[in-house]
C-alpha positions in Angstrom: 0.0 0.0 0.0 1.4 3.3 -0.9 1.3 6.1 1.6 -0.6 8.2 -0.4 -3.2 5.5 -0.8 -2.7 4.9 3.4 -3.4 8.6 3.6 -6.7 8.4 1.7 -7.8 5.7 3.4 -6.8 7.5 6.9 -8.2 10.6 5.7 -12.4 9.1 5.0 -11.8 7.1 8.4 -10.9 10.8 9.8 -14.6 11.9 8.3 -16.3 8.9 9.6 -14.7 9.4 13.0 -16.0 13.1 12.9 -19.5 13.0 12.2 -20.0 12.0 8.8 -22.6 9.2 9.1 -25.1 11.6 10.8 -27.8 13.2 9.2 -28.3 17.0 10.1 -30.2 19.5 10.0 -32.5 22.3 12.1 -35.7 22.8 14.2 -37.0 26.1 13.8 -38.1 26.3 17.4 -37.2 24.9 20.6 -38.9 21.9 21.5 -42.1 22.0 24.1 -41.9 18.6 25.5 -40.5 15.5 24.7 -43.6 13.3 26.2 -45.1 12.5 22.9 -48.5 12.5 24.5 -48.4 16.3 25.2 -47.3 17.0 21.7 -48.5 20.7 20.0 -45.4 22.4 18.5 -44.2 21.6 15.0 -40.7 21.1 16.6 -41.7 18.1 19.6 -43.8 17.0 16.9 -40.1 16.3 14.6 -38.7 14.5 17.8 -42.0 12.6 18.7 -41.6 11.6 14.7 -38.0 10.6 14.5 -37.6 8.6 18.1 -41.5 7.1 18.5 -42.8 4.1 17.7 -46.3 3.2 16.2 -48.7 0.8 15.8 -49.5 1.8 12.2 -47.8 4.5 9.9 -49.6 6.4 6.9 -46.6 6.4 4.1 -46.4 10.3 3.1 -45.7 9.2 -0.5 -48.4 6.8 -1.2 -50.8 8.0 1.9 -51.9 4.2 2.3 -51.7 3.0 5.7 -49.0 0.3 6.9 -48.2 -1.9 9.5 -45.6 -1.2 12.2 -45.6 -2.7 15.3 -49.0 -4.4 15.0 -48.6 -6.6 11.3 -52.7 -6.6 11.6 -55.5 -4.8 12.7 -59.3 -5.1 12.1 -62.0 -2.1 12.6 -65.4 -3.0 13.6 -68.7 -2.3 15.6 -69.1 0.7 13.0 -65.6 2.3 14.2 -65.9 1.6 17.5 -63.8 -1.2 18.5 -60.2 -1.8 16.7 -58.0 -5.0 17.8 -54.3 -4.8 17.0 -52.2 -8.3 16.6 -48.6 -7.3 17.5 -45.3 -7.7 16.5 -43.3 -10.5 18.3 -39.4 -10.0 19.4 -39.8 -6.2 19.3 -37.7 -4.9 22.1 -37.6 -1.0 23.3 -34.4 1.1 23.3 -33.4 0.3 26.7 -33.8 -3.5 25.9 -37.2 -4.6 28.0 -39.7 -6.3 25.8 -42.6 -4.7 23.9 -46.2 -6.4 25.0 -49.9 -5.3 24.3 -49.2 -4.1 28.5 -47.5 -0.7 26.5 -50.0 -0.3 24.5 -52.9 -0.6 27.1 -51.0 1.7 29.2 -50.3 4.3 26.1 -54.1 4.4 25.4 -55.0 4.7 28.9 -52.6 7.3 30.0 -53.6 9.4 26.4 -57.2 9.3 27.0 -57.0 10.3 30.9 -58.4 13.8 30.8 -56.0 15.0 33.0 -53.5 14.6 30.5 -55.4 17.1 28.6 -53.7 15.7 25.3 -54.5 17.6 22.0 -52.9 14.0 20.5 -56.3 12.4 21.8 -59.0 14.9 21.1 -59.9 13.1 17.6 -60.6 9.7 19.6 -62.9 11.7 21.8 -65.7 10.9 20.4 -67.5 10.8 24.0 -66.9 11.0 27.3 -66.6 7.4 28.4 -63.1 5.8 28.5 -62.3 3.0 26.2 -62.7 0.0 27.2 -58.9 -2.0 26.9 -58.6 -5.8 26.7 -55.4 -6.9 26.5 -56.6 -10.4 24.9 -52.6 -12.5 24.9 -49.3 -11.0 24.9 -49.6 -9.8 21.3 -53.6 -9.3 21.0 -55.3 -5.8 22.5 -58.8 -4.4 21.8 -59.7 -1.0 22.3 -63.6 0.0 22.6 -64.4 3.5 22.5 -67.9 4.8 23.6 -69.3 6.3 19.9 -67.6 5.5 16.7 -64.7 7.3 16.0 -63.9 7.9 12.7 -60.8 7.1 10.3 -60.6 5.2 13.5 -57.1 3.0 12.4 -55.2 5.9 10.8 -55.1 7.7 13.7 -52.8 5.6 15.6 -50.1 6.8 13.2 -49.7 9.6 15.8 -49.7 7.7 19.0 -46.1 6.9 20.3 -46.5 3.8 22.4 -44.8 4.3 26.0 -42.7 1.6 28.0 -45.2 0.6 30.7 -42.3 -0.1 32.8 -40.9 3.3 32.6 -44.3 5.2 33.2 -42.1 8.7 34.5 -39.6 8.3 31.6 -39.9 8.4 28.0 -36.5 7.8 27.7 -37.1 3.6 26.6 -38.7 4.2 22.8 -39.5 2.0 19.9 -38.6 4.4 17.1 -35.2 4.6 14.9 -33.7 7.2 17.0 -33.2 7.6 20.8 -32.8 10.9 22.8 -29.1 12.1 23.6 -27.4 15.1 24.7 -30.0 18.5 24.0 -28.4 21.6 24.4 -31.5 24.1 24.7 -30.5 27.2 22.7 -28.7 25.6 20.8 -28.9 21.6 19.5 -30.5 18.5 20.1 -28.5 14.9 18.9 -30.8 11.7 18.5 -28.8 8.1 18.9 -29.3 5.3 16.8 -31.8 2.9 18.6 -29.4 -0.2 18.8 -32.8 -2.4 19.2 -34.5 -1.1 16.8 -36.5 -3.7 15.4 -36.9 -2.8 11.5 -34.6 -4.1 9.0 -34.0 -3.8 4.7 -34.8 -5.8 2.7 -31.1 -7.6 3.1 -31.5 -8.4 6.5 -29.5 -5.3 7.7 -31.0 -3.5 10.7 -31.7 -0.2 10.2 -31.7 3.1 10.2 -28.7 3.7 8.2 -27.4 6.7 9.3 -25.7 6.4 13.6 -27.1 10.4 14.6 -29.2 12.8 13.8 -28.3 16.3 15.0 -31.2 19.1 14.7 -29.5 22.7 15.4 -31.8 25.2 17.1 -32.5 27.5 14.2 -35.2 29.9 13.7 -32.8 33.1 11.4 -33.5 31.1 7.8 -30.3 32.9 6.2 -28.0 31.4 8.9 -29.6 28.0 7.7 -29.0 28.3 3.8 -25.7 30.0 4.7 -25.0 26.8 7.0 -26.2 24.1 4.2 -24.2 25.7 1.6 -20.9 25.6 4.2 -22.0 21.6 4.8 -22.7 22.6 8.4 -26.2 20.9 7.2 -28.0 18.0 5.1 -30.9 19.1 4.9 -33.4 22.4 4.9 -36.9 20.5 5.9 -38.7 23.8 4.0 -37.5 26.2 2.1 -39.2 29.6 1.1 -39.3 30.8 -2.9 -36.3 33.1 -2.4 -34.2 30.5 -0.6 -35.4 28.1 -3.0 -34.5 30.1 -5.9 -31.4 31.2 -4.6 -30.5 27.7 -4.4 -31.5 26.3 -7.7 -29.3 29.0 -9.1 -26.0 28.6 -7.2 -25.9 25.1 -6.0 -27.8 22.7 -8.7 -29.9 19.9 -8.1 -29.7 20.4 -3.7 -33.3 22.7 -4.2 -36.3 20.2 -4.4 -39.7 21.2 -5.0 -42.2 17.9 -4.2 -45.2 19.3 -5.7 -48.2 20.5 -3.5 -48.4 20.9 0.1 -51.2 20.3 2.4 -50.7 23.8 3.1 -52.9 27.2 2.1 -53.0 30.6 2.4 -56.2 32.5 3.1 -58.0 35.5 3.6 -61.4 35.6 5.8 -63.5 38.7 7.6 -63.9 39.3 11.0 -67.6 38.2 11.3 -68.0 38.3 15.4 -70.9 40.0 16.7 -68.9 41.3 19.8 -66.1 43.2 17.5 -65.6 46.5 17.6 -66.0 47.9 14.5 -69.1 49.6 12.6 -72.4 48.0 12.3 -72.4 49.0 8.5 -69.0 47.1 8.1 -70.0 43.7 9.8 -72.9 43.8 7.4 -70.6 43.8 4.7 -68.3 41.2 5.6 -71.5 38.7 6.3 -72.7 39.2 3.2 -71.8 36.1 0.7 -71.8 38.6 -2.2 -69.0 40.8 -0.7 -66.7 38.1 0.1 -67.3 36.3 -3.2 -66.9 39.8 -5.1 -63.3 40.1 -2.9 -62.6 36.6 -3.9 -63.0 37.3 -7.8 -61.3 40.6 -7.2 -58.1 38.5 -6.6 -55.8 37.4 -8.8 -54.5 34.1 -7.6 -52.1 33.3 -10.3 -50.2 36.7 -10.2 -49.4 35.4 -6.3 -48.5 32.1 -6.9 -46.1 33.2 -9.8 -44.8 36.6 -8.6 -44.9 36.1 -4.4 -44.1 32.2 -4.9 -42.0 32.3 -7.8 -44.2 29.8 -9.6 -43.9 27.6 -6.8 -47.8 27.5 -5.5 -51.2 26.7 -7.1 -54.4 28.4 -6.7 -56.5 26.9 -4.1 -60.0 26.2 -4.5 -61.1 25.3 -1.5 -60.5 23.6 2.2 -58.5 20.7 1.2 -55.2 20.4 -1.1 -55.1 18.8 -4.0 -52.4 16.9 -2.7 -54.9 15.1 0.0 -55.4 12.4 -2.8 -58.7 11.0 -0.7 -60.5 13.9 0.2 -60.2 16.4 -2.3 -63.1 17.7 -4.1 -62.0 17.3 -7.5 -64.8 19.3 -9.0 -63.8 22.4 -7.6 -62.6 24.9 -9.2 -60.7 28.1 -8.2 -62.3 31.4 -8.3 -61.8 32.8 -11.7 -60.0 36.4 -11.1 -62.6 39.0 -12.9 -62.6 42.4 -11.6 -65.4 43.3 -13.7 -68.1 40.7 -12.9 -66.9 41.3 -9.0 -67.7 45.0 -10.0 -71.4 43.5 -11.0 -71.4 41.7 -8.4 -71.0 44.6 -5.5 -73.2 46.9 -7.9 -76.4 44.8 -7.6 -76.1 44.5 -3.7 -76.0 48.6 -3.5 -72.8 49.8 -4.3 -71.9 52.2 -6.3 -68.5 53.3 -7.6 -67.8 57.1 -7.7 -64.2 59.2 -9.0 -62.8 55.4 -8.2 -63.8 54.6 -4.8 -66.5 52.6 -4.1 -69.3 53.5 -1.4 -72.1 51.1 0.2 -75.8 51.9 -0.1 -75.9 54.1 3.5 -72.8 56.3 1.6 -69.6 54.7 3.7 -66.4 54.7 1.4 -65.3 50.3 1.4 -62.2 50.7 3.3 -61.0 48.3 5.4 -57.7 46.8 6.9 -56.2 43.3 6.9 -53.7 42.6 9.8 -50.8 39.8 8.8 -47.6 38.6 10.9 -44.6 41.0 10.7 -41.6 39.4 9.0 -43.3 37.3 7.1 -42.5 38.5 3.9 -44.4 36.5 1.6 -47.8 37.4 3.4 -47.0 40.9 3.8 -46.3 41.1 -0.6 -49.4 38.9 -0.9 -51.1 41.6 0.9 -49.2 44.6 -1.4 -50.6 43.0 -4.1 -54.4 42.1 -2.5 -54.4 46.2 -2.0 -53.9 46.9 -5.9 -56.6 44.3 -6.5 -59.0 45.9 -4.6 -57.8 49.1 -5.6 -58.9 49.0 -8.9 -62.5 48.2 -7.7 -62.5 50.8 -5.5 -61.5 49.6 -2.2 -59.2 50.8 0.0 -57.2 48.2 1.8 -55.2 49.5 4.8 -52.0 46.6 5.9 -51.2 46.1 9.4 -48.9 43.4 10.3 -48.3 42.3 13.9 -45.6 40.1 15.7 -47.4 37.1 16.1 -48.6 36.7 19.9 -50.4 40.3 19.5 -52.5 38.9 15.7 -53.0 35.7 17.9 -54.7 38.1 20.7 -56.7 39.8 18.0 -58.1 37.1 16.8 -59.0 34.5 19.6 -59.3 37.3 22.8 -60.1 41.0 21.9 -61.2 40.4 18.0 -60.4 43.9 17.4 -59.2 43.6 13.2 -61.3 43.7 10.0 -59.6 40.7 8.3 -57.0 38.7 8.2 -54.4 36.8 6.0 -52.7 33.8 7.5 -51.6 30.1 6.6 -53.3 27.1 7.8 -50.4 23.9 8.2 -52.1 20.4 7.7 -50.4 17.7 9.3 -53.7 15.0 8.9 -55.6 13.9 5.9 -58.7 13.0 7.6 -61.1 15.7 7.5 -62.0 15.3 11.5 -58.9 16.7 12.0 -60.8 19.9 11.2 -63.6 19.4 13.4 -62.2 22.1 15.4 -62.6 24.7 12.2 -66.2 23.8 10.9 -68.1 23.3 13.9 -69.8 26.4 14.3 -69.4 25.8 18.4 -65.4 25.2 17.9 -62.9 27.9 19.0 -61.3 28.0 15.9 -64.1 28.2 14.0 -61.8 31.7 12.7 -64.4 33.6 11.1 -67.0 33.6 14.1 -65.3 31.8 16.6 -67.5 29.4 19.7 -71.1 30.6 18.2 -73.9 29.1 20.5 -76.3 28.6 18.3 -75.0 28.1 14.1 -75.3 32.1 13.2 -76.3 31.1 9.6 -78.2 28.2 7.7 -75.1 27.6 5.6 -72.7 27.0 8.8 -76.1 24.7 10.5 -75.7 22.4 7.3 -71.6 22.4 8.0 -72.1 21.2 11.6 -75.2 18.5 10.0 -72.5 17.2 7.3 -69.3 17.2 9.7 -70.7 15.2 12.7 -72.2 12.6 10.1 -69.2 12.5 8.4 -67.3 11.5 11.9 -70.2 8.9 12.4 -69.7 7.6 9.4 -68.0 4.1 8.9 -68.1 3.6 5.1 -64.9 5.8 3.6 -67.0 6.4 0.3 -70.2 8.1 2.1 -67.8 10.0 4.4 -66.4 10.9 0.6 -69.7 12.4 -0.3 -70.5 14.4 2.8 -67.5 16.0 3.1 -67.5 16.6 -0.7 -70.4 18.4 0.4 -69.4 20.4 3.2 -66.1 22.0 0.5 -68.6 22.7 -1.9 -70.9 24.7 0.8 -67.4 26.6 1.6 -66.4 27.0 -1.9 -69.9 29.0 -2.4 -70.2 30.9 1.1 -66.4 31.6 1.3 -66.0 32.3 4.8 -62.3 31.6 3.9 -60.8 33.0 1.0 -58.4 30.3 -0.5 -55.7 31.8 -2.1 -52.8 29.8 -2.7 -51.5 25.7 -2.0 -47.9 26.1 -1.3 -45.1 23.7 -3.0 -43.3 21.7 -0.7 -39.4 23.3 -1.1 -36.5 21.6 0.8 -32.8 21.7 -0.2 -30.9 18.5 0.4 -27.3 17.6 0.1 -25.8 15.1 -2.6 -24.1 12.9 0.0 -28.5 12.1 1.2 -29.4 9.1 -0.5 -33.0 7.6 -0.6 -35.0 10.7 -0.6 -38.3 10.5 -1.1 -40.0 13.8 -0.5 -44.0 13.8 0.3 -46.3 16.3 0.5 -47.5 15.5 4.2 -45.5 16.3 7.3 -42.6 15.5 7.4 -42.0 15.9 3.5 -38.2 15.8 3.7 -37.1 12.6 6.4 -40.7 11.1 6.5 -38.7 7.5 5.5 -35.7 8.6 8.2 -34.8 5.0 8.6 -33.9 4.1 5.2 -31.9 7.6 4.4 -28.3 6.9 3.7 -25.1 9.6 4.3 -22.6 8.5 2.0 -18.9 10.1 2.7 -17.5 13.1 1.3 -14.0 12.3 0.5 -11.8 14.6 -1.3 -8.9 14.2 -3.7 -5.6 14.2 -1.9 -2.6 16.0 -3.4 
């Protein structure tokens, strides 16, 4: 062996020894908790992903549901009762043996009230506890009070506990284990060295020995940190970073087609906010808002604020939600001059290019967005010149987020808004919590006693049969329904459906990015670090 090969060979061993079979990249928050059961924050939810264990998985690419530590599992009593056969010879991190004891004592400690678990709320679906029978070793059943529905897929975020370590959720059945966390700063996850999930060679997996998220919320510092190699990956990228990207480094920026994700625009419709009487008449008028929604041009954001990157939304649900979208939905054509029409029929007139109501008010109002967020504050730039040229004055504010958060759920003292929504769940109980008129997040008019229109009275009607529902095709067609109420009412504007942009380095091998949470390391196990060596001279 020459010593220049020696060298080369001492040199990759020198990478190896250094880090270079861990997978890296950031959080863009601190995380809340690491108790998967008390899970809210897109950041405990990455940890709760990488290091727990489940009984069933939905595959982000395919969206299918698979087996993981139950191989089988059968839904009956009209979604009430589900029984899970179990894996054999699955072992947690610190070694003990995995039984249908975890998972009784996962279910039971997620549905005690106490535990006031937002992770639970979709099995709520009354207030009796489940019944749990753990039927042999490797056989539970778990009977809830009322159906439940989507009643199997929902296990995909339940993170089965070590009953043996009840005050520790140290022992886990995922790929990765909890190591050192530096808060501030960075978090390392271990390989789990029992990990029971192996390729298709026999060789036990994951791949890769760490994973090391850094702390990073300043989005320059992390493209300025992938381009140094500091990082594998960027989990989402904006359009500029994205651009940026495709320019100067080709083939790291990766654009996976829709997201789950929207943009939209809705009016402050609460009885109780202060604002004139004459301007809450307005905003609950279905001809207004749909006159605003034509007013809109939808492809000028998507190509000009999203660089191309973004669709048009036409309603609730992304097109990327291959079950429940409403495929005969369209958009809302942008046409200034029949939203013109539109307002003119209902009493407005437009004089010297503003526009005034029947009573004489100018149409002026503001929308309040979130302060550095600089693609919703030049959607809004460009919302202004829309209305603009209908006569309507739009006035910006933007806000740091607690204070729009405090506007809209506590003092509801704005006009409008424009935010995001972030879908993390296909199921469409997942939004229970948005179309029940009752709900507190029901944005537009939130925790009405009684529904406040006929419209939102059919909503509640079509989303409670939907959860009672067992059959996925009738579900199908009520919820079909309820998108095509929203699509004519519009108490949401849907503007945009965001791309999923992430950058990823070349050494990352067996990518497969998805357009549901986590796009970029949904298949974490099987992604491969191969070594970076460079030519010695």
């Amino acid at each position: 062996m020459t010593r220049r090969f020696a060298a080369l060979l001492a040199f990759t061993a020198a990478l190896y020894a250094q880090g270079a079979n861990e997978l890296r990249f950031s959080l863009r928050a601190e995380p809340k908790t690491f108790d998967p059961q008390l899970v809210e924050d897109d950041a405990s939810e990455a940890v709760r992903y990488l290091t727990g264990g489940v009984l069933l998985r939905v595959d982000r690419k395919t969206q299918r549901l698979n087996p993981e530590l139950a191989t089988a599992w059968k839904v009956d009593e009209q979604g009430r009762r589900i029984t899970f056969e179990l894996r054999a010879g699955v072992e947690f991190s610190d070694g003990a043996a995995f039984s249908a004891n975890d998972v009784a004592y996962t279910v039971g400690r997620l549905m005690d009230p106490n535990m006031h678990s937002a992770t639970a709320d979709p099995f709520r679906s009354s207030t009796a506890a489940p019944e749990i029978t753990v039927l042999s070793p490797l056989r539970i059943a778990i009977r809830f009070g009322a159906p439940v529905s989507g009643l199997d897929r929902l296990f995909d975020q339940v993170a089965i506990l070590s009953q043996k370590s009840p005050k520790s959720f140290a022992p886990v059945l995922g790929p990765f284990v909890v190591g050192d966390y530096k808060p501030g700063s960075e978090l390392t996850l271990n390989r789990n060295p029992h990990y029971w999930k192996k390729d298709a060679s026999g060789r036990q997996l994951p791949y890769v020995d760490r994973v090391r998220l850094s702390i990073q919320q300043n989005r320059d510092l992390e493209l300025m940190r992938f381009r140094r190699g500091e990082l594998d990956l960027i989990t989402s990228l904006d359009p500029d970073g994205f651009e940026f990207l495709a320019k100067q480094d080709r083939g790291s920026a990766i654009d996976a087609g829709p997201s789950l994700d929207s943009e939209q625009f809705w009016f402050n419709q609460k009885p109780s906010a202060p604002m004139p009487a004459y301007k809450k008449d307005w905003f609950a008028a279905r001809e207004f808002r749909n006159a605003i929604s034509m007013a809109i041009d939808r492809d000028a954001l998507c190509k000009i604020v999203y660089r191309g990157h973004a669709k048009p939304a036409a309603g609730p649900i992304s097109p990327a939600n291959h079950v429940w979208f409403n495929a005969t939905l369209t958009e809302p054509a942008h046409d200034p001059r029949a939203a013109a029409q539109l307002l003119q029929r209902q009493g407005f007139t437009l004089r010297s290019g503003t526009l005034y109501d029947r009573e004489g008010h100018a149409v002026e109002f503001s929308v309040m967005t979130n302060a550095g967020n600089k693609n919703r504050e030049k959607m809004a730039a460009m919302i202004q010149e829309d209305l603009r040229a209908i006569g309507i004055r739009l006035n910006i504010v933007t806000l740091d987020f607690p204070s729009l958060i405090e506007r809209m759920t506590k003092t509801f003292d704005y006009e409008a808004c424009l935010l995001g929504l972030t879908n993390v769940d296909l199921d469409p109980s997942a939004q229970m919590n948005v179309w029940l008129s009752s709900a507190e997040n029901h944005q537009w008019n939130p925790e009405e006693k009684t529904p406040a229109t006929p419209w939102e009275a059919e909503i509640d009607r079509l989303m409670r049969a939907q959860a009672a529902e067992p059959k996925l095709e009738a579900r199908k067609k009520l919820f079909d329904r309820v998108q095509e109420i929203v699509r004519e009412q519009e108490p949401f504007l849907y503007l945009l459906n965001k791309s999923s942009l992430l950058a990823a380095s070349p050494q990352v091998k067996n990518l497969a990015p998805a357009a549901i949470a986590p796009q970029a390391y949904w298949n974490i196990e099987f992604l491969q670090k191969t070594p970076l060596v460079r030519s010695m001279r």
